[in-house]
gemmi code that builds the backbone of each chain (N, CA, C; Angstrom):
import gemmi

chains = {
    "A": [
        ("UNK", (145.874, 42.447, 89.993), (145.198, 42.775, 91.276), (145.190, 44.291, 91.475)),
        ("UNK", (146.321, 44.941, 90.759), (146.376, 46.006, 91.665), (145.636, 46.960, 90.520)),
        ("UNK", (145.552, 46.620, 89.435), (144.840, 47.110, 88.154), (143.010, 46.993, 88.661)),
        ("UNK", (142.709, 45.715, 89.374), (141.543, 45.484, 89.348), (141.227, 47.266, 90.718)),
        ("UNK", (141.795, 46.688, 91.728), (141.894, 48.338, 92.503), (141.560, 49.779, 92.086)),
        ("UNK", (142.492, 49.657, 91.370), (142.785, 50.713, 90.494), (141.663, 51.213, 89.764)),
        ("UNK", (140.518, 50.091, 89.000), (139.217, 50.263, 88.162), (138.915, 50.888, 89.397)),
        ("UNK", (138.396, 50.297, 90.518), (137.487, 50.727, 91.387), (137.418, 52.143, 91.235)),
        ("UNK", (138.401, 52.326, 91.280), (138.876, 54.251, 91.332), (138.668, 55.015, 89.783)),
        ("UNK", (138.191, 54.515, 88.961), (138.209, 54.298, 87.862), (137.116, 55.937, 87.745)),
        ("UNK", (137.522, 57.170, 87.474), (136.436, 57.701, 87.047), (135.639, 57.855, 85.573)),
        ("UNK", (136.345, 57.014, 85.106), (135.369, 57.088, 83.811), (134.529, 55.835, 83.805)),
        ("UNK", (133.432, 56.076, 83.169), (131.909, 55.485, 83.600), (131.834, 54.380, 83.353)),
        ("UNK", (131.496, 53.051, 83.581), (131.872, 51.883, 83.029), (131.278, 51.555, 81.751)),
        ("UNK", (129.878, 51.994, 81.620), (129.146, 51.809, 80.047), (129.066, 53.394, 79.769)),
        ("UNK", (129.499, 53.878, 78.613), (129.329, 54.843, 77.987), (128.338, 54.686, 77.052)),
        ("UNK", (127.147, 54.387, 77.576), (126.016, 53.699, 75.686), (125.118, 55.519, 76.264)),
        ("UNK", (124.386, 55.425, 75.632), (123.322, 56.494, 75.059), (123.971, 57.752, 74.959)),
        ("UNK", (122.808, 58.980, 75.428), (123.354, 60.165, 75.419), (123.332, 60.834, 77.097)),
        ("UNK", (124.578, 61.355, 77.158), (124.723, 62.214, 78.843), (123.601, 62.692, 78.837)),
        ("UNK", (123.018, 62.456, 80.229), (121.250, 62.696, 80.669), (122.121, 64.404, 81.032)),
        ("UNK", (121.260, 65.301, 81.041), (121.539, 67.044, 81.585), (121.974, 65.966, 83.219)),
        ("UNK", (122.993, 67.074, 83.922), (123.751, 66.944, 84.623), (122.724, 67.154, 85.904)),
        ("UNK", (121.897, 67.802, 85.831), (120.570, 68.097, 86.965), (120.166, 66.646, 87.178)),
        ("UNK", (119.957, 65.508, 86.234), (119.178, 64.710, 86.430), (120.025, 63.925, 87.003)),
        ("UNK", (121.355, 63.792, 86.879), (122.011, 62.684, 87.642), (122.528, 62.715, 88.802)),
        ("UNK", (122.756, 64.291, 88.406), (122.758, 64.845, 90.525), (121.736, 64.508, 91.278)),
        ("UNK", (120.594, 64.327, 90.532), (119.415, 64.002, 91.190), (119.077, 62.489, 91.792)),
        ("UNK", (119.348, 61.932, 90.672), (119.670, 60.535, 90.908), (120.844, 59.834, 92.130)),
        ("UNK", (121.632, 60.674, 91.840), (122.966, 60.215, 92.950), (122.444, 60.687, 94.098)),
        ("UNK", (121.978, 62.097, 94.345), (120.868, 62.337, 95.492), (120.374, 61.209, 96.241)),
        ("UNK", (119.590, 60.992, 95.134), (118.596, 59.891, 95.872), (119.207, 58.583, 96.134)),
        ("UNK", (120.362, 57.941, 95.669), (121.049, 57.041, 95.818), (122.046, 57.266, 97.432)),
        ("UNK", (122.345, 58.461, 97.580), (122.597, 58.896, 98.971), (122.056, 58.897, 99.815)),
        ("UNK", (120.660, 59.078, 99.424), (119.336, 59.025, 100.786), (119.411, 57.694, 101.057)),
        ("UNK", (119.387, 56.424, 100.154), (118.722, 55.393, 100.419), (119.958, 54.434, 100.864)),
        ("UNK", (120.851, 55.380, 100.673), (122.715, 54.496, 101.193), (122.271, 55.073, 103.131)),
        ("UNK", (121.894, 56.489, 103.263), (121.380, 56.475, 104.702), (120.434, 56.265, 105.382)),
        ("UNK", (119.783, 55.618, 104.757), (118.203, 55.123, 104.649), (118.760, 53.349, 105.897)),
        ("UNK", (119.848, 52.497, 104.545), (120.436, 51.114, 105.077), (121.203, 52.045, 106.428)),
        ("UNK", (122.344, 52.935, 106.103), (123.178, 52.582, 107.304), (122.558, 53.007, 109.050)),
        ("UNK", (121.322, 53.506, 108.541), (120.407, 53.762, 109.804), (119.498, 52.906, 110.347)),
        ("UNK", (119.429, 52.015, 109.616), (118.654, 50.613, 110.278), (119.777, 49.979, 110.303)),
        ("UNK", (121.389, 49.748, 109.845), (122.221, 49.206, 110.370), (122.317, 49.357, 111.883)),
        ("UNK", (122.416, 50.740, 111.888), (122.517, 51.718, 113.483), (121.474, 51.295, 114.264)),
        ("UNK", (120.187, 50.978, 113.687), (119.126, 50.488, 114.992), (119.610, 49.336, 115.167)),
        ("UNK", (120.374, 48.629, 114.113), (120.232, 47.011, 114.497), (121.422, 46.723, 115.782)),
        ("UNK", (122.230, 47.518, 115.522), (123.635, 47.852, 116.295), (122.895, 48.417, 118.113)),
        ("UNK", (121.750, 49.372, 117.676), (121.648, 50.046, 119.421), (120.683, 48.964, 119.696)),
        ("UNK", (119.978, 48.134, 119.006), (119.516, 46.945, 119.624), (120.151, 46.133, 119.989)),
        ("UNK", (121.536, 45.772, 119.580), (121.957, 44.584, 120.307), (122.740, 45.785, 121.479)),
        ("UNK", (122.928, 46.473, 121.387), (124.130, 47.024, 122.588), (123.452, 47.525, 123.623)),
        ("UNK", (122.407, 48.551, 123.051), (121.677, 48.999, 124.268), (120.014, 48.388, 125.127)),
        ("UNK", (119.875, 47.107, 124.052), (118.386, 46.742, 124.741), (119.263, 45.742, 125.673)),
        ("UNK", (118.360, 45.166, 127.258), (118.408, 44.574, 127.649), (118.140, 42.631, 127.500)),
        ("UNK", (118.918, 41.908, 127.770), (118.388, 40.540, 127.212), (117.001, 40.354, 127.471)),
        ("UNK", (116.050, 39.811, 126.893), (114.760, 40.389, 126.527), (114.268, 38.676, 126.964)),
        ("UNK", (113.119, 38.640, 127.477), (112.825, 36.915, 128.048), (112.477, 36.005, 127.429)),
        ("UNK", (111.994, 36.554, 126.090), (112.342, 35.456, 124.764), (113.407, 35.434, 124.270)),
        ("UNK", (113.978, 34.190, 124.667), (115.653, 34.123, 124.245), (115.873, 33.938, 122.962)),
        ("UNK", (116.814, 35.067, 122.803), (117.461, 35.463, 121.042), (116.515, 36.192, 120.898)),
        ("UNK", (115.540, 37.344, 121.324), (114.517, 37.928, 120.238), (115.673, 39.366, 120.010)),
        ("UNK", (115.947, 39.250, 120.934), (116.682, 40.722, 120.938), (117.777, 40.627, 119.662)),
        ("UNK", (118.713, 39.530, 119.491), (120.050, 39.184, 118.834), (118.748, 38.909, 117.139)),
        ("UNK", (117.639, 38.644, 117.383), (116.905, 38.403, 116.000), (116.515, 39.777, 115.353)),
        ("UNK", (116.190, 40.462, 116.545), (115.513, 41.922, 115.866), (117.042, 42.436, 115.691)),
        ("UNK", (118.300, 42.992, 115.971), (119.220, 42.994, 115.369), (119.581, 42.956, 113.918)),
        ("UNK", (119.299, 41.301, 114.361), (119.771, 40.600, 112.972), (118.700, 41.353, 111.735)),
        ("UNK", (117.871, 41.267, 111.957), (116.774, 41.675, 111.058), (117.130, 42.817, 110.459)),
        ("UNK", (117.264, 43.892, 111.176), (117.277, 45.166, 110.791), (118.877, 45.532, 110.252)),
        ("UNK", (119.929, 44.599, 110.677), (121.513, 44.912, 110.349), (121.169, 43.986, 108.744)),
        ("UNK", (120.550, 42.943, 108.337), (120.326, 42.555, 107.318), (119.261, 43.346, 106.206)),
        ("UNK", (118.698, 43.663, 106.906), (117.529, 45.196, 106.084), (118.450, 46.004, 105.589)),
        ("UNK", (119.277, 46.748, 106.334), (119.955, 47.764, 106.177), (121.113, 47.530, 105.037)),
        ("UNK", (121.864, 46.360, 105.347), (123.043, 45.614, 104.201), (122.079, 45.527, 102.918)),
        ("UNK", (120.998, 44.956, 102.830), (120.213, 44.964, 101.483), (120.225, 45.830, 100.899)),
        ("UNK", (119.383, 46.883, 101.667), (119.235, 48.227, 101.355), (120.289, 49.221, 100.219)),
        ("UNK", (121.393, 48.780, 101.449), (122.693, 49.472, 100.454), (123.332, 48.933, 99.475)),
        ("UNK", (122.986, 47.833, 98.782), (123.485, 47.084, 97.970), (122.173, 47.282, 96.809)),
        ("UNK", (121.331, 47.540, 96.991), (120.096, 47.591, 96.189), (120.439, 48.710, 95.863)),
        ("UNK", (120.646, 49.623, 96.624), (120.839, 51.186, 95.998), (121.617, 51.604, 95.024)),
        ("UNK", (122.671, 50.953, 95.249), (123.555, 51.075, 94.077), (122.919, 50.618, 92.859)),
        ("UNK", (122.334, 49.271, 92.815), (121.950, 48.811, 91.177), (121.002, 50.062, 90.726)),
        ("UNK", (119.839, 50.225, 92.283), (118.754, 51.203, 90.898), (119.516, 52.219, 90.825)),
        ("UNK", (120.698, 52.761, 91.206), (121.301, 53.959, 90.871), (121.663, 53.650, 89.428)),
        ("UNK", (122.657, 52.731, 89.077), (122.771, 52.540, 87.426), (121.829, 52.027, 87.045)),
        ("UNK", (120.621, 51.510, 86.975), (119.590, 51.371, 86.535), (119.100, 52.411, 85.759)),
        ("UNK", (118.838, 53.404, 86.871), (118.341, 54.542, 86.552), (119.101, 55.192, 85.475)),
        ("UNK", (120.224, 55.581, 85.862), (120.990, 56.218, 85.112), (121.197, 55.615, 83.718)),
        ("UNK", (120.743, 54.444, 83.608), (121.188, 53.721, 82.080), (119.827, 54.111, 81.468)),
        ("UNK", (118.655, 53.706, 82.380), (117.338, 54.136, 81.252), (117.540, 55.996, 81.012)),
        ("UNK", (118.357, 56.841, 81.910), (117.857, 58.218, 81.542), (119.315, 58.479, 80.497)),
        ("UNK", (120.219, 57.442, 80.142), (121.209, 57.478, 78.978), (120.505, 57.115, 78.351)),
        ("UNK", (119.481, 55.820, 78.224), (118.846, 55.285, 76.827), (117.654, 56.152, 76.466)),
        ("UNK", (117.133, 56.891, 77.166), (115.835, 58.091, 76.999), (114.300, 57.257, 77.127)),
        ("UNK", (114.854, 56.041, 78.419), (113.300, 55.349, 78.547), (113.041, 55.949, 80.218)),
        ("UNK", (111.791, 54.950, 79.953), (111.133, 55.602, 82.011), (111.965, 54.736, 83.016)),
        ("UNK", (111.836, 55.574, 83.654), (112.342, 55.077, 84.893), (112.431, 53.791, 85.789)),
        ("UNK", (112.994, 53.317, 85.698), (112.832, 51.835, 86.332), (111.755, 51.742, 87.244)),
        ("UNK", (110.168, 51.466, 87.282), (109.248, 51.235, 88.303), (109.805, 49.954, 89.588)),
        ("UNK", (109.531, 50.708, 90.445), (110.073, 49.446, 91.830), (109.474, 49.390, 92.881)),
        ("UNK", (108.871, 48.319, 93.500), (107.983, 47.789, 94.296), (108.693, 48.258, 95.848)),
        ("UNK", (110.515, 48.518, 95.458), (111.231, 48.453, 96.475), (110.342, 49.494, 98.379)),
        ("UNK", (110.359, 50.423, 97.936), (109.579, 51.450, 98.630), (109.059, 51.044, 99.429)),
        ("UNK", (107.876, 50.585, 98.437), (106.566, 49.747, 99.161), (107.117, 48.988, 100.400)),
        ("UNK", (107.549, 48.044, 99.695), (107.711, 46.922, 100.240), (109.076, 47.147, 101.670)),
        ("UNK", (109.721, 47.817, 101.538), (110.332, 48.339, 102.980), (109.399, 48.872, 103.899)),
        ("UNK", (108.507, 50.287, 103.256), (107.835, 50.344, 103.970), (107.098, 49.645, 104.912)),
        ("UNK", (106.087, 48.591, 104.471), (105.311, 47.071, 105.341), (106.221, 47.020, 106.219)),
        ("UNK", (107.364, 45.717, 105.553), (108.403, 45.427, 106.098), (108.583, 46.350, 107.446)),
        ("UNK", (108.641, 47.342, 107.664), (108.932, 47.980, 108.859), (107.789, 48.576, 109.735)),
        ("UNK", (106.619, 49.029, 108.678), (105.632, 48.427, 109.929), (104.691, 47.387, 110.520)),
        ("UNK", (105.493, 46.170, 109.466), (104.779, 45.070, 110.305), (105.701, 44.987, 111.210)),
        ("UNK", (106.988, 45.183, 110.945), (108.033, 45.196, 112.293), (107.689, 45.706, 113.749)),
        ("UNK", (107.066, 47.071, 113.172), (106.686, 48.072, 114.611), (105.443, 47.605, 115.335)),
        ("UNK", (104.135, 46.696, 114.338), (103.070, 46.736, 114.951), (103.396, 45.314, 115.826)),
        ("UNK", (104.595, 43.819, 115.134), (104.681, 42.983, 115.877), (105.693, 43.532, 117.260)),
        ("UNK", (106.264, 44.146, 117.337), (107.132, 45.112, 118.605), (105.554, 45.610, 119.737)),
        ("UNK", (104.698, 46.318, 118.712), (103.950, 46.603, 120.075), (102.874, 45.372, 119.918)),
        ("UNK", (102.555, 44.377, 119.890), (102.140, 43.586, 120.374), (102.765, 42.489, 121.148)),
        ("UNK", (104.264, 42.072, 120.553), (104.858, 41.616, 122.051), (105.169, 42.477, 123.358)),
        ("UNK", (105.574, 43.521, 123.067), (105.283, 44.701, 124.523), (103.909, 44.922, 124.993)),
        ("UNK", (102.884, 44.713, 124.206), (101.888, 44.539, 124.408), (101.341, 43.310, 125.925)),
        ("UNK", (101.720, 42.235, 125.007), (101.404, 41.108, 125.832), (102.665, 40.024, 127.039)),
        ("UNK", (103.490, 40.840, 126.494), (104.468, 40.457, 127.690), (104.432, 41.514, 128.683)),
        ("UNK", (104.192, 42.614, 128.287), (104.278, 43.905, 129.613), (105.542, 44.235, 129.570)),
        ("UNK", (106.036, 45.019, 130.738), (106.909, 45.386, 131.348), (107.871, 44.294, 131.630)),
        ("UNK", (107.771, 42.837, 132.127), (108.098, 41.943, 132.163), (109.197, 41.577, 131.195)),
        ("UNK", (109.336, 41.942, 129.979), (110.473, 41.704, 128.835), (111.800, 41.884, 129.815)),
    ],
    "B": [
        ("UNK", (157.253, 107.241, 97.993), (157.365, 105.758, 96.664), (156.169, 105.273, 96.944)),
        ("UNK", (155.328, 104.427, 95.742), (153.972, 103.855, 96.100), (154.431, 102.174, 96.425)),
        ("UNK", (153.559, 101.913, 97.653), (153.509, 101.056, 98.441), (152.330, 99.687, 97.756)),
        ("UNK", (152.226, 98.781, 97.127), (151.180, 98.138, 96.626), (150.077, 97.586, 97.952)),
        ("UNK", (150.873, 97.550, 99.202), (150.268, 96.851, 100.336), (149.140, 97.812, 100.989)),
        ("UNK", (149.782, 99.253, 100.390), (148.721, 100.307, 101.453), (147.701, 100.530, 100.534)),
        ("UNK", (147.944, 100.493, 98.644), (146.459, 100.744, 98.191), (145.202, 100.437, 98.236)),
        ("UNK", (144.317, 101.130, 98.282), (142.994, 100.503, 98.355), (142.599, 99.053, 97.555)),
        ("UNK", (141.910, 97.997, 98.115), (142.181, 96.623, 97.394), (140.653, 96.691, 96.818)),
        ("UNK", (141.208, 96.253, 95.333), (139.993, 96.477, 93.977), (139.013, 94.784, 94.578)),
        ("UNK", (137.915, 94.978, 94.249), (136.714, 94.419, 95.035), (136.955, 92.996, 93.838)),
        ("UNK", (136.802, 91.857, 93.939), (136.919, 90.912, 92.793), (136.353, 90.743, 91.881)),
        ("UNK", (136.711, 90.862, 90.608), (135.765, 91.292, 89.388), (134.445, 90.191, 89.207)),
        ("UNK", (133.320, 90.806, 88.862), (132.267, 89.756, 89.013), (132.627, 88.494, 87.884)),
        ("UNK", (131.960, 87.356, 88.779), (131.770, 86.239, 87.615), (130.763, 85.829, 87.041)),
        ("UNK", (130.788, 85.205, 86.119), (128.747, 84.642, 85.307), (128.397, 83.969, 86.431)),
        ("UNK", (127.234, 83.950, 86.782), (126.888, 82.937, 87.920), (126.885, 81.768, 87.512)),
        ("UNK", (127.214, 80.267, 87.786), (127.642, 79.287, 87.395), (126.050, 78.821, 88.110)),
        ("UNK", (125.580, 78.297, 86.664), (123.928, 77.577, 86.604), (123.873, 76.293, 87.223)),
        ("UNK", (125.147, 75.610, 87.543), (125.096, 73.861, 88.086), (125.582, 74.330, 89.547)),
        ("UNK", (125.399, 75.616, 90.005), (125.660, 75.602, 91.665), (124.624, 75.060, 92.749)),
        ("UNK", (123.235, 75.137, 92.582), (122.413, 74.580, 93.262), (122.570, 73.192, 93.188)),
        ("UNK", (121.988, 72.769, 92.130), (122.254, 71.073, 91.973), (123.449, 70.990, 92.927)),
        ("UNK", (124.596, 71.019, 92.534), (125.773, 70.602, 92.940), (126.236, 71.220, 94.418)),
        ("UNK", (125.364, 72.391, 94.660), (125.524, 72.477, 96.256), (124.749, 71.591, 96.731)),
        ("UNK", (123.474, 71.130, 96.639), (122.603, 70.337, 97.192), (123.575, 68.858, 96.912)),
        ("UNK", (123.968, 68.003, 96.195), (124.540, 67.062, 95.741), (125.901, 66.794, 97.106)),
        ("UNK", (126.686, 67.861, 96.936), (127.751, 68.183, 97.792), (127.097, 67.708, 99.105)),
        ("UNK", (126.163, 68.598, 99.928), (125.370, 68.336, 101.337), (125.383, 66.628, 101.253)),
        ("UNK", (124.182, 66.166, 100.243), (123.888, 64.818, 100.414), (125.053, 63.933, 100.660)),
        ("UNK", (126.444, 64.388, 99.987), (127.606, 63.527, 100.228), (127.989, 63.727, 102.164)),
        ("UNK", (127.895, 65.184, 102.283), (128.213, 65.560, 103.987), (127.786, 64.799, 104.313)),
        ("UNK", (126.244, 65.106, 104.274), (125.371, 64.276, 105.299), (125.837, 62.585, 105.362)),
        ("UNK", (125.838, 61.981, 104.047), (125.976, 60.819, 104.159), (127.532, 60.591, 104.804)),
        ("UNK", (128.285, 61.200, 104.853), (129.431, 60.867, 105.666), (129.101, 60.751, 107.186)),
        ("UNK", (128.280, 61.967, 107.156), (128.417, 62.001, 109.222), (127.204, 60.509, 109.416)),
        ("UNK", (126.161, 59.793, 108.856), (125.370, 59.478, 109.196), (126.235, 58.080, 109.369)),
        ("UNK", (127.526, 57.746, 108.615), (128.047, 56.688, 108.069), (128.908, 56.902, 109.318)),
        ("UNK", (129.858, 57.944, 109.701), (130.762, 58.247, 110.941), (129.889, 57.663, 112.349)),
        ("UNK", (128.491, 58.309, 112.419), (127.759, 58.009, 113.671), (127.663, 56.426, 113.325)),
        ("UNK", (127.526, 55.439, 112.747), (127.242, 54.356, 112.134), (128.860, 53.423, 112.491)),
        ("UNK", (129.779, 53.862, 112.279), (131.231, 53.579, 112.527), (131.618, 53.518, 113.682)),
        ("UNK", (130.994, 54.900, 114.564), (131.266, 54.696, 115.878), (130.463, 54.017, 116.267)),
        ("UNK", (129.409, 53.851, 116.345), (128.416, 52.954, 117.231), (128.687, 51.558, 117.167)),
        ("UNK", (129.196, 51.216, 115.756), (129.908, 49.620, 115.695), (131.666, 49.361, 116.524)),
        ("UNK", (131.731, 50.462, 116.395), (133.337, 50.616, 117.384), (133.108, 50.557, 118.645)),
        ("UNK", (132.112, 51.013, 119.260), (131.551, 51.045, 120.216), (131.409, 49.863, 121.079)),
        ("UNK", (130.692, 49.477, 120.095), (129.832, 47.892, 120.303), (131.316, 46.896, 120.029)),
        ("UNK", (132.051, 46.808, 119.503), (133.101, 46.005, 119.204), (134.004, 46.058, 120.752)),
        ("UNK", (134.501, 46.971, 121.182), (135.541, 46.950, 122.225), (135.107, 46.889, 123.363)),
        ("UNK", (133.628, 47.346, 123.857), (133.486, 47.209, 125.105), (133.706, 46.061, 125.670)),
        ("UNK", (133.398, 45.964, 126.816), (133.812, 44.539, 127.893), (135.359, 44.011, 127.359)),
        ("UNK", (135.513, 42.667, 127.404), (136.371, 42.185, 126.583), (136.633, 41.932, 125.815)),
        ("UNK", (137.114, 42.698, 124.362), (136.784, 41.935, 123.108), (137.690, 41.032, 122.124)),
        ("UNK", (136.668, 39.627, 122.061), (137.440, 38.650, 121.364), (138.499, 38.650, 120.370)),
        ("UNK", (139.288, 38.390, 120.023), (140.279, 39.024, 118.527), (139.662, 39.439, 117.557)),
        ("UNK", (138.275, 38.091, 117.557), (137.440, 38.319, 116.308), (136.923, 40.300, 116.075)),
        ("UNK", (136.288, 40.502, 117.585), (135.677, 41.620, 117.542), (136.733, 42.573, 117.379)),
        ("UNK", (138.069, 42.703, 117.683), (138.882, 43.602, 117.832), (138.964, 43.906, 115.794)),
        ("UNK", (139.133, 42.751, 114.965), (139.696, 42.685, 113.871), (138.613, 43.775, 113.286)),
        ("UNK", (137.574, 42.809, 113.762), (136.123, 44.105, 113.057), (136.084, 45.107, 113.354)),
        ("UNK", (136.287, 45.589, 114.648), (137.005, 47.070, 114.737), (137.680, 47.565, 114.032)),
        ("UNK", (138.877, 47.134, 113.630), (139.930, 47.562, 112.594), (139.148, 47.818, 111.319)),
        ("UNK", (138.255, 46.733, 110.786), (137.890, 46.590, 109.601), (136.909, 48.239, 109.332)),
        ("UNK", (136.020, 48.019, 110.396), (135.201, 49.173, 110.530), (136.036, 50.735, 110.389)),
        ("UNK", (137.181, 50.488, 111.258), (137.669, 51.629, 110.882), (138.278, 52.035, 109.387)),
        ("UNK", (138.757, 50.986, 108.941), (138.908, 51.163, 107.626), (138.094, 51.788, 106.648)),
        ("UNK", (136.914, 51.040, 107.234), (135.895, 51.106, 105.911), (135.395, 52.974, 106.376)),
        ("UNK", (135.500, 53.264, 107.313), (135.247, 54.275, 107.848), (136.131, 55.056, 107.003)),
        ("UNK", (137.545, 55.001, 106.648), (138.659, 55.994, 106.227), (138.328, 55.781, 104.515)),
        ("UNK", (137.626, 54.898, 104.313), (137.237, 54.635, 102.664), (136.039, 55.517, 102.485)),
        ("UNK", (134.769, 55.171, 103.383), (133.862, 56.715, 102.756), (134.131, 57.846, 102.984)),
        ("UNK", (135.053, 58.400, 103.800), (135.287, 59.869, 103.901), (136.604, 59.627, 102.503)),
        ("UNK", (137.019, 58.568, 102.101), (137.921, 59.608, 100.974), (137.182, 59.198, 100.266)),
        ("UNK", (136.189, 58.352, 99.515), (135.306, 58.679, 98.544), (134.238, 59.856, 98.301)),
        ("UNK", (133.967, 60.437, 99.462), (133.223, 61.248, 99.859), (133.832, 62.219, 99.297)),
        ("UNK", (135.483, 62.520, 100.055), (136.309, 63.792, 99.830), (136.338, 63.961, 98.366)),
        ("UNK", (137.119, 62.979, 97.623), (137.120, 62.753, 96.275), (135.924, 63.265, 95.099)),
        ("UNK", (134.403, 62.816, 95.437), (133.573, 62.998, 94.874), (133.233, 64.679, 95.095)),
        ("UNK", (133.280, 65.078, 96.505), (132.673, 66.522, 96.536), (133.941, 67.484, 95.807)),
        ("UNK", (135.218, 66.870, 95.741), (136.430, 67.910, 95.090), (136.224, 67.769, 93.769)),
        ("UNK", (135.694, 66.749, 93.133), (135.346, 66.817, 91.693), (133.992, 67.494, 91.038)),
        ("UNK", (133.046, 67.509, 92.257), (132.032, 68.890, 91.903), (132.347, 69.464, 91.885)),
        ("UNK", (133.734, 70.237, 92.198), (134.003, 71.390, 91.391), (134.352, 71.645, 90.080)),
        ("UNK", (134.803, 70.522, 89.496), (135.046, 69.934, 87.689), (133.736, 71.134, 86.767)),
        ("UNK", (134.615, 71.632, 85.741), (133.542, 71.748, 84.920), (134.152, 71.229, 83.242)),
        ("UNK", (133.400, 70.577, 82.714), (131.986, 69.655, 83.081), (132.211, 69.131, 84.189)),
        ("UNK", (130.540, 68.800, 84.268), (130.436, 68.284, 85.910), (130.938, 66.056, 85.445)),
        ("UNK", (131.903, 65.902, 86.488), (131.848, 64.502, 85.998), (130.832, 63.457, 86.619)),
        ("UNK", (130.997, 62.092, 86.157), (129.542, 61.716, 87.060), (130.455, 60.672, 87.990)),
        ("UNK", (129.596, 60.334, 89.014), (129.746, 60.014, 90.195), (131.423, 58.484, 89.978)),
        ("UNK", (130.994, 57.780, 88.866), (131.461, 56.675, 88.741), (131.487, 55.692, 89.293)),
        ("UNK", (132.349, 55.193, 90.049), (132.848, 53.448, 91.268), (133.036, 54.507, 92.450)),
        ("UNK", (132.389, 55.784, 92.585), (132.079, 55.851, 94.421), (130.660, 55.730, 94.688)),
        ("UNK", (129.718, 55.479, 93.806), (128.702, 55.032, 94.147), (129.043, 53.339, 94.515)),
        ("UNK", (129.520, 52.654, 93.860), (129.410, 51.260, 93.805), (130.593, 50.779, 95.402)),
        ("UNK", (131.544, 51.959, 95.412), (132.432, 51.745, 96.556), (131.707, 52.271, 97.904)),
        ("UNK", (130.872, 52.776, 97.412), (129.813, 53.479, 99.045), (128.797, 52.137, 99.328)),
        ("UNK", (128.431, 51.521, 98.275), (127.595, 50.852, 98.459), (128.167, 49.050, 98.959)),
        ("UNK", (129.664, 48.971, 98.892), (130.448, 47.951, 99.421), (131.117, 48.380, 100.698)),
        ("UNK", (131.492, 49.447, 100.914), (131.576, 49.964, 102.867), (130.780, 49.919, 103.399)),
        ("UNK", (129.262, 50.157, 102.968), (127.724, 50.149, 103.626), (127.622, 48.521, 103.913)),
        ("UNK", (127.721, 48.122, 102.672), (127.302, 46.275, 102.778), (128.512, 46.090, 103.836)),
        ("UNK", (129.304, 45.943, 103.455), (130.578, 45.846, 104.743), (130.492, 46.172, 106.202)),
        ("UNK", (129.467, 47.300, 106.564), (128.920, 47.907, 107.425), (128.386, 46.850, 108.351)),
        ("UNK", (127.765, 46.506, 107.453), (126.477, 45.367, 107.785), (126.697, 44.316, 107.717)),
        ("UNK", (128.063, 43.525, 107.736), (128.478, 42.164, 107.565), (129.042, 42.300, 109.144)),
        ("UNK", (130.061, 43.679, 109.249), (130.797, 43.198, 110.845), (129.828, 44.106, 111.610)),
        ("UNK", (128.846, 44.641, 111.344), (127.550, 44.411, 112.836), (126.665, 42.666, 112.948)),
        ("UNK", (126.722, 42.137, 112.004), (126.363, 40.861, 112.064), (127.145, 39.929, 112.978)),
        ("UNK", (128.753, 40.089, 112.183), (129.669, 39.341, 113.051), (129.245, 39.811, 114.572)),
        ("UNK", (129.436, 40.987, 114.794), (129.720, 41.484, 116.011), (128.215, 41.192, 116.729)),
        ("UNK", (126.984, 41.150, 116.517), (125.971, 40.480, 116.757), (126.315, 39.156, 117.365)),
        ("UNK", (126.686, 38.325, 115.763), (126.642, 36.681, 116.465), (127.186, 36.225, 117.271)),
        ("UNK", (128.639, 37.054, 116.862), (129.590, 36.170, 117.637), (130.507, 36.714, 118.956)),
    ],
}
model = gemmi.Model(1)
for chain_id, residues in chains.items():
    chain = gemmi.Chain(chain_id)
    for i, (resn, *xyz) in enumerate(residues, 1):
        res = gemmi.Residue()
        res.name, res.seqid = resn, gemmi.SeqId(i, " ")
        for name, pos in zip(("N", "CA", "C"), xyz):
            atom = gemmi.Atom()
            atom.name, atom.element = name, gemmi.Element(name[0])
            atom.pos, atom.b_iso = gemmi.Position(*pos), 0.0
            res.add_atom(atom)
        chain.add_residue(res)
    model.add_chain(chain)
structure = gemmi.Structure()
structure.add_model(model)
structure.setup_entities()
């Protein structure tokens, strides 16, 4: 158990296969693996000031759903980040392209079909919510 | 008698400029930043956990949160003290440990949601 711990802390790399990518590129990579770790814990944070700071809303549970939504967006998020981080880093050890990923995209929608269904129930409920 | 404290103090001899300082200053920031964004993220679930009365359940997730809170600032600490390493080392299990306090993040705002 306390060995398994211990890996966690482990700084040597878990697969050593290809050749060390130049040190620019993986700073770069971990970069971007940082953006998208604050990318999740900031739709964690909306999902959090939605349940604390919106008012109970007159469709019951929409409020505790949009929450949920966005505290589950955000947990994805950061768990995804990590793989394409070694992803990445394994194709720029093996000297192939870059892992192509739909991921982007597809958050993107994801959040503004979120925003355009938000202003159409504020839309048609009014002030009234 | 000569005094070493009163002589004039010799200016520090120059060094090569070290070529992995940008990268690795920029690298360094992204770790800052991601700490404070993760701290504002910690408190706001601490927040949300204790107000009114909170159940044991919510109190525990408090605790938990704070934990996980004292785990990315020393992965954080850890990773930016080893950019100073030369060679530069690579990130290792604090990417994979940032990315299990984050998921963790997001399990006790759920709890603290549902229940």
């Amino acid at each position: 158990m306390l060995k398994t711990i211990r890996g966690w802390f482990d700084r040597r790399d878990a697969a050593q296969t290809g050749t060390t990518p130049d040190y620019r590129f993986s700073l770069a990579n971990e970069r971007t693996f940082l953006a998208w770790i604050r990318t999740g814990l900031a739709l964690i944070g909306g999902g959090l000031a939605v349940a604390a700071f919106v008012p109970v809303l007159r469709i019951p549970g929409l409020r505790e759903t949009i929450a949920i939504v966005l505290i589950v967006l955000g947990g994805a998020i950061a768990v995804r980040a990590v793989d394409h981080w070694a992803r990445c880093e394994q194709a720029m050890r093996m000297g192939r392209p870059l892992p192509a990923s739909r991921f982007p995209a597809v958050l993107a929608l994801t959040i503004g079909l979120g925003a355009v269904g938000l202003i159409v129930v504020v839309i048609v409920y009014g002030t009234s919510l | 008698m000569a005094d070493s404290s009163t002589a004039p103090r010799q200016p520090p001899p120059p060094t090569a400029p070290d070529p992995a300082e940008t990268p690795v200053e920029r690298t360094r920031l992204a770790w800052r930043r991601t700490t404070l964004a993760g701290s504002v993220i910690g408190l706001l679930g601490l927040r949300f956990a204790v107000t009114g009365r909170p159940s044991s359940l919510h109190l525990v997730t408090a605790a938990l949160i704070a934990v996980g809170w004292l785990g990315l600032v020393a992965v954080a600490h850890r990773r930016i003290l080893s950019l100073n390493h030369r060679p530069l080392p690579g990130v290792g299990s604090g990417a994979r440990l940032l990315s299990v306090i984050v998921g963790g993040f997001a399990v006790a705002g759920l709890v603290l949601v549902v229940w």
